[in-house]
MARSE-315678 format. One record per residue (C-alpha): x negated, y, z negated; residue number from 1; residue in three letters. Coordinates in Angstrom, 3 decimals. Layout:
+----------+----------+----------+-----+--------+
:     east :    north :       up : num : residu :
+----------+----------+----------+-----+--------+
:        X :        Y :        Z : NUM :    ALA :
...
+----------+----------+----------+-----+--------+
***
This chain:
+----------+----------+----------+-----+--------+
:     east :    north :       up : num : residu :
+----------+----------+----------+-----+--------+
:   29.863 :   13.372 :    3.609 :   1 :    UNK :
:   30.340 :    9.744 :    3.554 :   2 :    UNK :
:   27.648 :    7.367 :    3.138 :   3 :    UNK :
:   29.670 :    4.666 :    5.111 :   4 :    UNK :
:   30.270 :    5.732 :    8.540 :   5 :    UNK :
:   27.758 :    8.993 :    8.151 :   6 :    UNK :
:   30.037 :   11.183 :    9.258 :   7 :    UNK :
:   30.616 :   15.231 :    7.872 :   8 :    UNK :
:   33.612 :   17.191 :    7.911 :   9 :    UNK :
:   33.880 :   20.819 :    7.774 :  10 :    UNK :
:   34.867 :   22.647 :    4.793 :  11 :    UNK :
:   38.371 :   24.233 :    4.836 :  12 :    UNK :
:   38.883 :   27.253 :    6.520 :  13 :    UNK :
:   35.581 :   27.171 :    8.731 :  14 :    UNK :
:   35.838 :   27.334 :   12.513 :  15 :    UNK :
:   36.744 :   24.318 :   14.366 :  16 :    UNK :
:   36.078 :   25.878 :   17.901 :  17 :    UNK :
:   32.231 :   26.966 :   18.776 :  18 :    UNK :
:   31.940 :   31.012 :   19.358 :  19 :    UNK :
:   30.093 :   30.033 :   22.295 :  20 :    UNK :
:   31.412 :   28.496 :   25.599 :  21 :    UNK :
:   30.974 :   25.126 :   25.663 :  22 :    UNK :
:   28.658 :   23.613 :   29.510 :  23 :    UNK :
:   30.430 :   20.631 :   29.922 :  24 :    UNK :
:   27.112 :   18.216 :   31.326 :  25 :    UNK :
:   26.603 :   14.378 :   30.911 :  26 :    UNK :
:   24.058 :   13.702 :   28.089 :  27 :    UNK :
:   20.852 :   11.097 :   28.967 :  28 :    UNK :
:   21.298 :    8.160 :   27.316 :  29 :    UNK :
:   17.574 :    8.840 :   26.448 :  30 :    UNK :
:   18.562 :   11.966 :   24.782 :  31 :    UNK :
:   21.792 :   10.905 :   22.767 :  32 :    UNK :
:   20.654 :   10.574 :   18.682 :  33 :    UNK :
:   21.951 :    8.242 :   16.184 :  34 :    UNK :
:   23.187 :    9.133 :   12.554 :  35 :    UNK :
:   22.006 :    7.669 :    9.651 :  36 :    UNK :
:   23.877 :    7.025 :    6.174 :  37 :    UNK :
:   23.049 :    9.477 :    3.739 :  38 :    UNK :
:   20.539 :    8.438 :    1.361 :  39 :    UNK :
:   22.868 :    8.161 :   -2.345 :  40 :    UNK :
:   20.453 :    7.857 :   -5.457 :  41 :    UNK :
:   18.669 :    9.832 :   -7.609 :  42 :    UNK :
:   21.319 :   12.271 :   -8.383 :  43 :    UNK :
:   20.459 :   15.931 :   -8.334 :  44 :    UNK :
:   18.025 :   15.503 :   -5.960 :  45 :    UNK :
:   20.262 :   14.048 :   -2.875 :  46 :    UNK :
:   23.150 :   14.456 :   -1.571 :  47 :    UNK :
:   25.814 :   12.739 :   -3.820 :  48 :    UNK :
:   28.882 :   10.215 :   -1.923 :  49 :    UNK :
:   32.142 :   11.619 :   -1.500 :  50 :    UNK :
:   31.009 :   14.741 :   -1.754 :  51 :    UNK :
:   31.619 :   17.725 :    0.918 :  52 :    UNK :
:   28.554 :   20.054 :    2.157 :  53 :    UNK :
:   27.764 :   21.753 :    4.922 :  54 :    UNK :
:   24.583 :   21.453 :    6.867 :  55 :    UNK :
:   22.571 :   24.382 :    7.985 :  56 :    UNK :
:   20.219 :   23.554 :   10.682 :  57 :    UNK :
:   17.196 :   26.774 :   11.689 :  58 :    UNK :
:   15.603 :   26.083 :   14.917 :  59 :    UNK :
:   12.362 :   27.756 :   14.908 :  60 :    UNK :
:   10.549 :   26.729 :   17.862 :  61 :    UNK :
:   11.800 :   24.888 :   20.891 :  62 :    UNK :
:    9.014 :   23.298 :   23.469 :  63 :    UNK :
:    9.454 :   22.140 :   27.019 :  64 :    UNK :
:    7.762 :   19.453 :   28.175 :  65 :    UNK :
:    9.197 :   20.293 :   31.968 :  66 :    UNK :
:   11.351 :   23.179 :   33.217 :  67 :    UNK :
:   12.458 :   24.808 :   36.314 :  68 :    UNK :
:   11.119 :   27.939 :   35.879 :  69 :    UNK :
:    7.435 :   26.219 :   34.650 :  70 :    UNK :
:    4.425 :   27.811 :   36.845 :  71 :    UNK :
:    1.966 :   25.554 :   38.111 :  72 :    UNK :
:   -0.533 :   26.481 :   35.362 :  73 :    UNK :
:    2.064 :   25.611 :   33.153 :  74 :    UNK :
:    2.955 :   22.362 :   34.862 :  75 :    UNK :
:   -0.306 :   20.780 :   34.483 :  76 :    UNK :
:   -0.765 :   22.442 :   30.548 :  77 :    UNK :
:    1.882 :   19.934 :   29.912 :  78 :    UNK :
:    0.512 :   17.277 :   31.808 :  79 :    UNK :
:   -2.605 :   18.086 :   29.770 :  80 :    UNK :
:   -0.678 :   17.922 :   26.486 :  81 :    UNK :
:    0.857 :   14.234 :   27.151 :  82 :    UNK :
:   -2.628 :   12.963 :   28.333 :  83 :    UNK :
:   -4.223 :   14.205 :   25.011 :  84 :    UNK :
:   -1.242 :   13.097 :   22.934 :  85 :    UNK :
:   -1.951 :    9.282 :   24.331 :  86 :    UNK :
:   -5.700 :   10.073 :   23.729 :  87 :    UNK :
:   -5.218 :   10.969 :   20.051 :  88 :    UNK :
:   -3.032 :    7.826 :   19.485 :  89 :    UNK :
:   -5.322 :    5.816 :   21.760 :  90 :    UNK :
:   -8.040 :    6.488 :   19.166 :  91 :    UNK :
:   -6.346 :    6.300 :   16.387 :  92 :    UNK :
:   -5.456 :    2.656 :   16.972 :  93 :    UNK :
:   -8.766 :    2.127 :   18.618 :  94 :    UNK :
:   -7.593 :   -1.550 :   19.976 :  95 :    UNK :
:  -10.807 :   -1.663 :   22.390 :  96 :    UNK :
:  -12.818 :   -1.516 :   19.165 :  97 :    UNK :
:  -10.412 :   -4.266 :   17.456 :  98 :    UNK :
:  -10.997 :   -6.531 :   20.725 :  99 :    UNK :
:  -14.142 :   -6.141 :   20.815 : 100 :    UNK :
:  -15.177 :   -7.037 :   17.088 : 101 :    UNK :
:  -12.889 :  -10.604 :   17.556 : 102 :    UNK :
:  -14.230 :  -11.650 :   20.975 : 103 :    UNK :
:  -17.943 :  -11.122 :   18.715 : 104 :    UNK :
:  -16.309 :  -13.307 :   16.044 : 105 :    UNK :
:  -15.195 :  -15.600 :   18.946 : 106 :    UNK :
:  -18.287 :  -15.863 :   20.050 : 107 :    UNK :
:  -20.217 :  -16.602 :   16.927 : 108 :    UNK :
:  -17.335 :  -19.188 :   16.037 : 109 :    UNK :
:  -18.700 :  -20.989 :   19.036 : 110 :    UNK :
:  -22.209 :  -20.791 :   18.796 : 111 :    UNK :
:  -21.790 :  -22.180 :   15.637 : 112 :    UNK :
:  -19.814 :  -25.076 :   16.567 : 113 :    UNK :
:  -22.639 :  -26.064 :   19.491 : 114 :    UNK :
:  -25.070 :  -25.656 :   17.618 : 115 :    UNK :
:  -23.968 :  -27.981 :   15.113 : 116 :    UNK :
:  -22.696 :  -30.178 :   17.616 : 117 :    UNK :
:  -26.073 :  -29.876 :   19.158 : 118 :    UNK :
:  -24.913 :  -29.136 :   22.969 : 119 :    UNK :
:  -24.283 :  -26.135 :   25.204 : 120 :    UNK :
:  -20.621 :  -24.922 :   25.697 : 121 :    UNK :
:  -20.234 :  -26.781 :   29.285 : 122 :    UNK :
:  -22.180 :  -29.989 :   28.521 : 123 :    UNK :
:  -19.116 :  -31.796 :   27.479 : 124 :    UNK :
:  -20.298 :  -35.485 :   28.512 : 125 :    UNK :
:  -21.361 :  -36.361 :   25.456 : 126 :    UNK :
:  -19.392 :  -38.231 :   23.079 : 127 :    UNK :
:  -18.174 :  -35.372 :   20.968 : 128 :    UNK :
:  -15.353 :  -35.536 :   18.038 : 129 :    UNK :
:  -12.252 :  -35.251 :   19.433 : 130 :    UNK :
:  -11.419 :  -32.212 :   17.009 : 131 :    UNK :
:  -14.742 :  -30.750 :   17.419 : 132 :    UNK :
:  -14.132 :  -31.023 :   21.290 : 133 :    UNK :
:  -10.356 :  -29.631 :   20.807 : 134 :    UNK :
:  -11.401 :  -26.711 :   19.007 : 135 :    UNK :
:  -14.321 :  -26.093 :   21.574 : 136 :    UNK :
:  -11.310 :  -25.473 :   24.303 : 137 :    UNK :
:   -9.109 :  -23.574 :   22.671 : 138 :    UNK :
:  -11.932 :  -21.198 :   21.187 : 139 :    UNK :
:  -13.051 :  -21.024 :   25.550 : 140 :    UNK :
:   -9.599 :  -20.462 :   26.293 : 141 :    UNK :
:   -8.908 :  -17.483 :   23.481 : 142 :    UNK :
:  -12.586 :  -16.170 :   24.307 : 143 :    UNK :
:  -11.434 :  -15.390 :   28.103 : 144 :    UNK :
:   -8.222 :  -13.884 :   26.975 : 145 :    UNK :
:   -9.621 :  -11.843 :   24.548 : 146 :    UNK :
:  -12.552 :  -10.778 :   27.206 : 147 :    UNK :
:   -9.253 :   -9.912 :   29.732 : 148 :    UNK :
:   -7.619 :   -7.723 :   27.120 : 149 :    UNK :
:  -10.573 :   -6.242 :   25.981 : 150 :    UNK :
:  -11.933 :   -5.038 :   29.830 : 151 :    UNK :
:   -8.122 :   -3.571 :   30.472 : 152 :    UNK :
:   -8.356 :   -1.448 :   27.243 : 153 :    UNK :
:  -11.791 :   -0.129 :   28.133 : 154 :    UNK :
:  -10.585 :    0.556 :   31.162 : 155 :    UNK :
:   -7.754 :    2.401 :   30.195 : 156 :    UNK :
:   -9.945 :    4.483 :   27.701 : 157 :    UNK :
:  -12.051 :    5.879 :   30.556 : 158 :    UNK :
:   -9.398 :    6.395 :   32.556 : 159 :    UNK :
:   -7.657 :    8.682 :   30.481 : 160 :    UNK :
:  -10.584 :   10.349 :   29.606 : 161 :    UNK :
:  -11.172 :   11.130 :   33.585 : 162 :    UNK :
:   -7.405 :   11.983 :   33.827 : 163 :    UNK :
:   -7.594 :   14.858 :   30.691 : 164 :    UNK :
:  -11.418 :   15.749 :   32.729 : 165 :    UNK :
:   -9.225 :   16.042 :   36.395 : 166 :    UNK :
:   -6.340 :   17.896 :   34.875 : 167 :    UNK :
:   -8.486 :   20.788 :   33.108 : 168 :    UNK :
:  -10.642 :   21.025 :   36.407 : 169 :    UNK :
:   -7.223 :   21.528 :   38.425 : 170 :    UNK :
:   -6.193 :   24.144 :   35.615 : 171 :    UNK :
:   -9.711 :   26.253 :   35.572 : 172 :    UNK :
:   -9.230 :   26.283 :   39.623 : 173 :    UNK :
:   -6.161 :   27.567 :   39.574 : 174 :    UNK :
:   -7.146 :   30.116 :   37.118 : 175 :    UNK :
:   -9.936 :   31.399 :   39.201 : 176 :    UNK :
:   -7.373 :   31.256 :   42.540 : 177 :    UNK :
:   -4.962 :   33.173 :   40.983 : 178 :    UNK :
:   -7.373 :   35.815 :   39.595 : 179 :    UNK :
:   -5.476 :   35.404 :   35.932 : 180 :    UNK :
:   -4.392 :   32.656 :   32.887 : 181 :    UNK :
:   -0.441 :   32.216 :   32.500 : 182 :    UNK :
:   -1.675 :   29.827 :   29.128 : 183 :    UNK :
:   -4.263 :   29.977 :   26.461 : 184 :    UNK :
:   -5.415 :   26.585 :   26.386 : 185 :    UNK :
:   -9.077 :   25.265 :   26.980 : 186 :    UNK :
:  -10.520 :   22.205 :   26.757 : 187 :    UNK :
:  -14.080 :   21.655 :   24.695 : 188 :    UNK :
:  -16.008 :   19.047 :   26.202 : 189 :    UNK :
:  -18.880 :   18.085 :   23.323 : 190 :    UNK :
:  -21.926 :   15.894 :   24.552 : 191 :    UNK :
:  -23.098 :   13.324 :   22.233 : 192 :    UNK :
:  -26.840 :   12.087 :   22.185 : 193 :    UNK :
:  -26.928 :    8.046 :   23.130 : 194 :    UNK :
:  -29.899 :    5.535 :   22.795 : 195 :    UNK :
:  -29.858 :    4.259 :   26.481 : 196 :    UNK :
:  -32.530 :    1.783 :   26.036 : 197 :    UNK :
:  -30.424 :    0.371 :   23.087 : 198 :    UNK :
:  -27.161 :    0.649 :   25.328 : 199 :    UNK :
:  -29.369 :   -0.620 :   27.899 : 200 :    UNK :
:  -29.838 :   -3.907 :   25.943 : 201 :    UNK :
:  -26.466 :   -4.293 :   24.525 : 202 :    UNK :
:  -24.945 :   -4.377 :   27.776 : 203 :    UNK :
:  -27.470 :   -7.234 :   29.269 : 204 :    UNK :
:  -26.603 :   -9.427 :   26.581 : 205 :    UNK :
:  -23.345 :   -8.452 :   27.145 : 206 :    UNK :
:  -23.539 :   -9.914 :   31.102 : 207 :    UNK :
:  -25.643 :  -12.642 :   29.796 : 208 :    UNK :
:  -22.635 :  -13.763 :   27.173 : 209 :    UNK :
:  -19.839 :  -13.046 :   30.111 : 210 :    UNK :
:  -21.620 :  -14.903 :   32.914 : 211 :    UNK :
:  -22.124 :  -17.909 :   30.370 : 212 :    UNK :
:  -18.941 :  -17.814 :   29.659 : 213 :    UNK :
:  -17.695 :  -17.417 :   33.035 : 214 :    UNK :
:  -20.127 :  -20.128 :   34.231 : 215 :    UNK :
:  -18.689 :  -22.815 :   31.416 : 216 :    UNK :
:  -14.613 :  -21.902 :   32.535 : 217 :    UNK :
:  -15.962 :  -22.560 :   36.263 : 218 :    UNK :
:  -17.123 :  -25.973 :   34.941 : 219 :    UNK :
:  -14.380 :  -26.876 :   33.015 : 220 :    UNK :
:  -12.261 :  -26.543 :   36.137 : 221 :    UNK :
:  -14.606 :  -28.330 :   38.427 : 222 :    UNK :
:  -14.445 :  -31.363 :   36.026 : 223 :    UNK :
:  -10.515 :  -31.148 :   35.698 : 224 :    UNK :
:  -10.772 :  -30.828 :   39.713 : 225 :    UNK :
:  -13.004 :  -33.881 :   40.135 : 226 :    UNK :
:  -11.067 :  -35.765 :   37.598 : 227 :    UNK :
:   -7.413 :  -34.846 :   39.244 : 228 :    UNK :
:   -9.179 :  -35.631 :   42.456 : 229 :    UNK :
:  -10.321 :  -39.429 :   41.544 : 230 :    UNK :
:   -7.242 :  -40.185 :   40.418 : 231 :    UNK :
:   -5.297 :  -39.457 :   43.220 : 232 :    UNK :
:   -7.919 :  -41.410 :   45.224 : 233 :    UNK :
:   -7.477 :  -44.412 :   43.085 : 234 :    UNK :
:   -3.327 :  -44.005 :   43.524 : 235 :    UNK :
:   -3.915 :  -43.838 :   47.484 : 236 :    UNK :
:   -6.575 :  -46.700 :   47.340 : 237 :    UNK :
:   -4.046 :  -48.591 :   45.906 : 238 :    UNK :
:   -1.109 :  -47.327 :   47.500 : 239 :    UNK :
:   -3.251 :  -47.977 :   51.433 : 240 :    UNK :
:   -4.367 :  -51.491 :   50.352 : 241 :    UNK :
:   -0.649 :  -52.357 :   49.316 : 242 :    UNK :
:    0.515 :  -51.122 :   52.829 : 243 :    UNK :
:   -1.929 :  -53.218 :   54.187 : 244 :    UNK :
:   -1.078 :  -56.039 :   52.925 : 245 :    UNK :
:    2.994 :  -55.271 :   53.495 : 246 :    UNK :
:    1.904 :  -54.941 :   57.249 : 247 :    UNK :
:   -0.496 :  -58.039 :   57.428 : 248 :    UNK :
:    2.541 :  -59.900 :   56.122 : 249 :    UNK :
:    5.021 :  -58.050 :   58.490 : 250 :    UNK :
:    2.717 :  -59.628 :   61.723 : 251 :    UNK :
:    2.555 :  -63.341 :   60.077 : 252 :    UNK :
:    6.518 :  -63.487 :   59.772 : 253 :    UNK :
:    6.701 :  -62.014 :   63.838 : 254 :    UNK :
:    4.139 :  -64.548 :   64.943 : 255 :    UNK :
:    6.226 :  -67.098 :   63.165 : 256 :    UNK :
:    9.130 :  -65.963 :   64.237 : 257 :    UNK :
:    8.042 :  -65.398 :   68.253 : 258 :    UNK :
:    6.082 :  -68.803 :   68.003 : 259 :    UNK :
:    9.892 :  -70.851 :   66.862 : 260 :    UNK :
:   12.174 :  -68.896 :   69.647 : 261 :    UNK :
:    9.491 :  -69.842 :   72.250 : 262 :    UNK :
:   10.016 :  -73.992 :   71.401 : 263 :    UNK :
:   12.184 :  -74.952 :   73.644 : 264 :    UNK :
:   14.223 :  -78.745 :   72.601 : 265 :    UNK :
:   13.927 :  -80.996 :   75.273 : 266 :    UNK :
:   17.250 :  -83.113 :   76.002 : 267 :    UNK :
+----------+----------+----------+-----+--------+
***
């Protein structure tokens, strides 16, 4: 094999032509593989370049996601599979957790900052540092992103989990139409035990935090509105009063003008 173009020719006298007939079918683009370069140090152990070998491959096991011949049952089994498969890696990565630990940090960052600035997040009339005020906004700005992200991923969680819950209630209904199970698969639901007056709390101060936060971006665009707003009423004060004055002058030079072409010189 070379470890240049990762190609591997056949050893002499081995058969060029398959023993079975070859289905002549267009391959998906999705399902089209790419060789790699064999892997050259550590002789003994790998596969040395310029060397010929042949490569056995043993297939033990082949699964179908989808197939023609696929019963109902067996239909939403594999619908099951893919929904726990993004389950598994959902929690393994456990991003709604991430989010939600940062927006706290976020959140604390702020606090901080107003209470050593000694004002609440949407009281910005006071004459605050410029930096202080800077960092105020883009810590507002990062908070209500984070919040977005971290509501979508929640949401996701839950519905997956009523997805996985909707797919094994369509597979135990079949089951008991049918009279018999074409698959050996069950799903184990486990209850856990929850403090709901601690839950209870969480998520108040959870509203609380999201409707002050939601009540300070409302603000902030108010104030950009009113601002925006009073200067294009100064620009069309301005703008009227100079029209005004264009027009006042227009009527002086008619009157002039009417007042000489009605003197008539007398001869």
């Amino acid at each position: 094999s070379s470890g240049i173009n990762a190609e591997c020719p056949l050893r002499p006298g081995l058969k060029q032509i398959s023993s079975r007939p070859m289905i002549n079918f267009e391959v998906d683009p999705a399902l089209q593989t790419n060789a790699k370069c064999i892997y050259t140090g550590h002789s003994g152990k790998f596969i040395s370049e310029g060397s010929v070998n042949q490569l056995y491959v043993n297939i033990s096991q082949i699964q179908f996601t989808h197939h023609p011949l696929f019963s109902q049952e067996h239909v939403f089994l594999s619908q099951l599979r893919d929904l726990y498969a993004q389950y598994l890696n959902r929690q393994r990565h456990d991003l709604a957790t991430h989010l939600d630990n940062r927006l706290q940090s976020l959140r604390d960052a702020v606090r901080e900052l107003n209470y050593t600035l000694g004002a609440k997040p949407w009281d910005m009339s006071k004459p605050f540092n410029q930096d202080c005020v800077a960092n105020l906004e883009d810590y507002s700005e990062e908070i209500r992103n984070v919040r977005e992200m971290c509501d979508i991923e929640h949401l996701k969680d839950k519905q997956m989990l009523k997805n996985i819950l909707t797919i094994w209630k369509e597979i135990k209904t079949l089951r008991e139409t049918q009279a018999f199970a074409a698959t050996n698969v069950k799903v184990l639901i486990y209850k856990e035990e929850a403090n709901f007056s601690k839950e209870d709390k969480e998520w108040q101060q959870q509203i609380k935090c999201t409707y002050a936060e939601s009540k300070e971006e409302v603000m902030s665009a108010y104030e950009d509105e009113q601002k925006r707003y009073q200067n294009e009423l100064a620009e069309w004060r301005l703008k009227s009063r100079e029209n005004k004055k264009k027009i006042k002058a227009n009527e002086k030079k008619e009157k002039s003008t009417d007042c000489d072409s009605a003197l008539i010189p007398l001869l």
